[in-house]
One Martini backbone bead per residue (centre of mass of N, CA, C, O) as a GRO file, in nm:
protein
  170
    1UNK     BB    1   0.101   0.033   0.015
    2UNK     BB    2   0.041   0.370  -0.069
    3UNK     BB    3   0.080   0.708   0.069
    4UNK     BB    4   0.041   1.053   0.033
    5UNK     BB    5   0.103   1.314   0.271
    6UNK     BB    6   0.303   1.460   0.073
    7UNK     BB    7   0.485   1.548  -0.161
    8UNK     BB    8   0.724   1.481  -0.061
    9UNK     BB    9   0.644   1.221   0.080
   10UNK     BB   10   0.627   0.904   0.122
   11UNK     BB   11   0.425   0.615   0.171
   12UNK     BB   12   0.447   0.284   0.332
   13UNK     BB   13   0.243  -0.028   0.369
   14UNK     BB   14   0.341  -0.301   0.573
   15UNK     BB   15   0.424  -0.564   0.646
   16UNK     BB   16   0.607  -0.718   0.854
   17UNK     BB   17   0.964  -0.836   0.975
   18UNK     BB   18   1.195  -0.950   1.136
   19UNK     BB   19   1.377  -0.714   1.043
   20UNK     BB   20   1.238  -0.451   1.157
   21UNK     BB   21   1.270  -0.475   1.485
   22UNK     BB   22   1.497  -0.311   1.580
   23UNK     BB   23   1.390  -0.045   1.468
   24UNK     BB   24   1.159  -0.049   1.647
   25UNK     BB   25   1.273  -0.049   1.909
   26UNK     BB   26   1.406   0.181   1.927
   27UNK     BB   27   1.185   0.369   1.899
   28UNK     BB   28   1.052   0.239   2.209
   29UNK     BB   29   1.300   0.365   2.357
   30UNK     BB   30   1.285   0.650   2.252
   31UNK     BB   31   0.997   0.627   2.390
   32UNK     BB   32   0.856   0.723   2.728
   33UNK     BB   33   0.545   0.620   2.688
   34UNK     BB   34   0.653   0.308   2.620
   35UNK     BB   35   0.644   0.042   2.614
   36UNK     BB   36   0.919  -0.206   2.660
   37UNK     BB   37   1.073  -0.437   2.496
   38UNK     BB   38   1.224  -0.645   2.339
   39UNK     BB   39   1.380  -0.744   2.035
   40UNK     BB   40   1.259  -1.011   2.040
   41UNK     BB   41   0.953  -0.940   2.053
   42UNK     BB   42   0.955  -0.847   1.738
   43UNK     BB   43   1.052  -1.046   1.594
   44UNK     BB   44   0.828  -1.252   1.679
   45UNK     BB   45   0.585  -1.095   1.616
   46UNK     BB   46   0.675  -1.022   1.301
   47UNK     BB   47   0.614  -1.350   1.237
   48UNK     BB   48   0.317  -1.439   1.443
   49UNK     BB   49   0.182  -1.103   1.373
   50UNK     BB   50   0.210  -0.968   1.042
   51UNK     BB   51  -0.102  -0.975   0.936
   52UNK     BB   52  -0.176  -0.748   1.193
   53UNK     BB   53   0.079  -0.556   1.115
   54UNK     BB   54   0.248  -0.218   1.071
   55UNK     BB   55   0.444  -0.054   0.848
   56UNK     BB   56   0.629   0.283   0.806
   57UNK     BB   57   0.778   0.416   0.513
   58UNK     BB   58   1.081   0.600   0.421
   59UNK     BB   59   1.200   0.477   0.214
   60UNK     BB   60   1.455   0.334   0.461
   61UNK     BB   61   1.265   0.433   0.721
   62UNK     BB   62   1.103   0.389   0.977
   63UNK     BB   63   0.824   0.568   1.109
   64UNK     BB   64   0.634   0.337   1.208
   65UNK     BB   65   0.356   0.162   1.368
   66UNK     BB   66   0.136  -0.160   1.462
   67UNK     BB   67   0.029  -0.375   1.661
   68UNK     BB   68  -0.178  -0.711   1.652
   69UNK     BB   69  -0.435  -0.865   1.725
   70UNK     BB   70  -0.672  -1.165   1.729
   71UNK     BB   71  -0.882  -1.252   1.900
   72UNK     BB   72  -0.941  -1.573   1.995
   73UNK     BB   73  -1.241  -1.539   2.151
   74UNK     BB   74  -1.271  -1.249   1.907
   75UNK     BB   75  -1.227  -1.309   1.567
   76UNK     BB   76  -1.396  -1.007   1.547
   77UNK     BB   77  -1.117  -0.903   1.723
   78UNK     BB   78  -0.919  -0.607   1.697
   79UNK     BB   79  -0.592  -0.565   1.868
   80UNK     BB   80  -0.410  -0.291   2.017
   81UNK     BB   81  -0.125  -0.268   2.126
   82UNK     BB   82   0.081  -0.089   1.939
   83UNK     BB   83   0.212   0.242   1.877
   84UNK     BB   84   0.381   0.455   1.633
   85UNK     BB   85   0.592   0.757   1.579
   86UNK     BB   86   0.879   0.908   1.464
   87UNK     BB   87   0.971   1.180   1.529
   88UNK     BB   88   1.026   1.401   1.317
   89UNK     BB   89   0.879   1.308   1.048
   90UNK     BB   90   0.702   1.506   0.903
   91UNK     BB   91   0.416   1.386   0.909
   92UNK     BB   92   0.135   1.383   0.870
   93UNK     BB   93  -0.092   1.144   0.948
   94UNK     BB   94   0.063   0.874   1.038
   95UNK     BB   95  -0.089   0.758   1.310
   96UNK     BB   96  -0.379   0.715   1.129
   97UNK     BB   97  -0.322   0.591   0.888
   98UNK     BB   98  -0.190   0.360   0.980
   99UNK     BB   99  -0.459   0.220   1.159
  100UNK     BB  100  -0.647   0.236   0.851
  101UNK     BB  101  -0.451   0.030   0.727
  102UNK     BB  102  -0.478  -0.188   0.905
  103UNK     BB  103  -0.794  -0.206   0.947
  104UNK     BB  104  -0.880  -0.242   0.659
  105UNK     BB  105  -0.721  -0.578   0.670
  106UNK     BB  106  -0.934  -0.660   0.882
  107UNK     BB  107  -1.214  -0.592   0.787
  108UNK     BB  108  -1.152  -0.762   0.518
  109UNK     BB  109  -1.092  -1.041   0.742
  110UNK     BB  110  -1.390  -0.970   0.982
  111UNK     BB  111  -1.343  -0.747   1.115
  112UNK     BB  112  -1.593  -0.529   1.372
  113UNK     BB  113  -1.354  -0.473   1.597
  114UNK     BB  114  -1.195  -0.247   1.786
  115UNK     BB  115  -0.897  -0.266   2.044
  116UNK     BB  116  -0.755  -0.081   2.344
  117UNK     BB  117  -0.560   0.023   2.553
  118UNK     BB  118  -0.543   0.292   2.808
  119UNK     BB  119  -0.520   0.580   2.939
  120UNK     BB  120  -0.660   0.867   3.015
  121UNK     BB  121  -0.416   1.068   3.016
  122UNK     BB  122  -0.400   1.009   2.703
  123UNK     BB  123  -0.483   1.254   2.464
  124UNK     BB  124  -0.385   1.157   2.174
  125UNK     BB  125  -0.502   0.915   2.168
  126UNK     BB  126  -0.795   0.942   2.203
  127UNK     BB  127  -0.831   1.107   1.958
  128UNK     BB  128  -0.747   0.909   1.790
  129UNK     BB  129  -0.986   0.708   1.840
  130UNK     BB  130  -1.215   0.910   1.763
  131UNK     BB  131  -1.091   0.924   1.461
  132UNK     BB  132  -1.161   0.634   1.416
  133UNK     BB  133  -1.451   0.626   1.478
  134UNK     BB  134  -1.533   0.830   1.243
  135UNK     BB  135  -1.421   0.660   1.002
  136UNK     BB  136  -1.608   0.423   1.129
  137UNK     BB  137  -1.880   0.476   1.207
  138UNK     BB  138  -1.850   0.444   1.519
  139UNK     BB  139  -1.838   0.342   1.824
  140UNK     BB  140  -1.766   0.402   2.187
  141UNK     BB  141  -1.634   0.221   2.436
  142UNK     BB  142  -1.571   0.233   2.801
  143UNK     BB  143  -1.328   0.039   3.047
  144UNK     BB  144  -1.231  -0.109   3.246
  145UNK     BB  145  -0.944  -0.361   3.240
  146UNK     BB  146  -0.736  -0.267   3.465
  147UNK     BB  147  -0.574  -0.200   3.757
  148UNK     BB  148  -0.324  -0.065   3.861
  149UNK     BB  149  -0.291  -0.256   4.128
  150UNK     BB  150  -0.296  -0.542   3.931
  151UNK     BB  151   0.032  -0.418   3.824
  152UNK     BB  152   0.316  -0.436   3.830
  153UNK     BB  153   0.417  -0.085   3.843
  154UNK     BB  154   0.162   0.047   3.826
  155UNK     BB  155   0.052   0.410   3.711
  156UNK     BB  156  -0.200   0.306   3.572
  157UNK     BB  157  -0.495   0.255   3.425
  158UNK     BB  158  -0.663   0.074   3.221
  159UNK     BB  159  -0.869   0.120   2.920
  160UNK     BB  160  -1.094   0.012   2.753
  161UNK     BB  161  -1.137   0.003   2.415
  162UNK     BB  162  -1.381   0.009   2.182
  163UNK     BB  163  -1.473  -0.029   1.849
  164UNK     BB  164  -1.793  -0.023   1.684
  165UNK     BB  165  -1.931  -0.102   1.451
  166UNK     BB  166  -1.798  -0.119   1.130
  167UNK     BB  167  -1.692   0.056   0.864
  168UNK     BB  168  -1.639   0.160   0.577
  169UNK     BB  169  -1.453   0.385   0.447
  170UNK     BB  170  -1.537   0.696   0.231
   0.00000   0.00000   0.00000
């Protein structure tokens, strides 16, 4: 897939590859809002979840990310684990669009709600799921999913967002 954010930036979207994991480690390792996994966690990801996951490239560069899985036990539920842009990327609007990019590739294979939990205090993603829920003309539904207490060294409450069911956008 490819999507032209701004006149100078090409950004193309696909499916990751364990070659992909380093890069997007790196990503998240240098952004303090993210939990940080290992780079094993991505390579292994990137193997056996590469279908539901998506990197955007600007040239040899990967620019963003994000990973997600179908729910095992509601396969017509796609979960976003994680998401990013690099810094300093200076593209439009590349954070909604991976994710617009992922959901249309799972909506396209029978998912009909997408999940992710956050902070409430995270107030650009919650913007993000919102700008989500209009994109597919859908509702969302919010909820305690964890709380702070419930997580070791957790420091902020879980909270599911739903968002459904799917509409294809216009």
């Amino acid at each position: 897939m490819t999507g032209s954010l701004s006149e100078k930036t090409e950004v193309r979207y696909r499916t990751p590859t364990p070659k992909d994991a380093v890069p997007v480690w790196r990503m998240v390792v240098d952004e303090p809002m993210l939990d940080d996994n290992s780079s094993y966690h991505y390579t292994l990801w990137f193997r056996d979840f590469a279908k539901t996951s998506m990197v955007a490239t600007a040239g040899d560069d990967i620019v963003g990310f994000m990973t997600g899985y179908r729910r095992p036990d509601e396969p017509d539920t796609f979960f976003i684990w994680q998401a990013a842009v690099k810094p300093g990327s200076g593209i439009s609007g590349l954070g909604i669009d991976i994710l617009a990019n992922a959901i249309d590739l799972q909506l396209a294979a029978g998912a009909k709600y997408v999940e992710t939990s956050v902070s409430e205090q995270n107030k650009p993603i919650t913007m993000l799921l919102r700008m989500v829920a209009n994109a597919y003309d859908a509702d969302i539904h919010t909820e305690p999913l964890f709380l702070a207490e419930e997580l070791p060294g957790g420091d902020h409450d879980e909270i599911l967002y739903r968002i459904g069911p799917l509409n294809p956008r216009a």
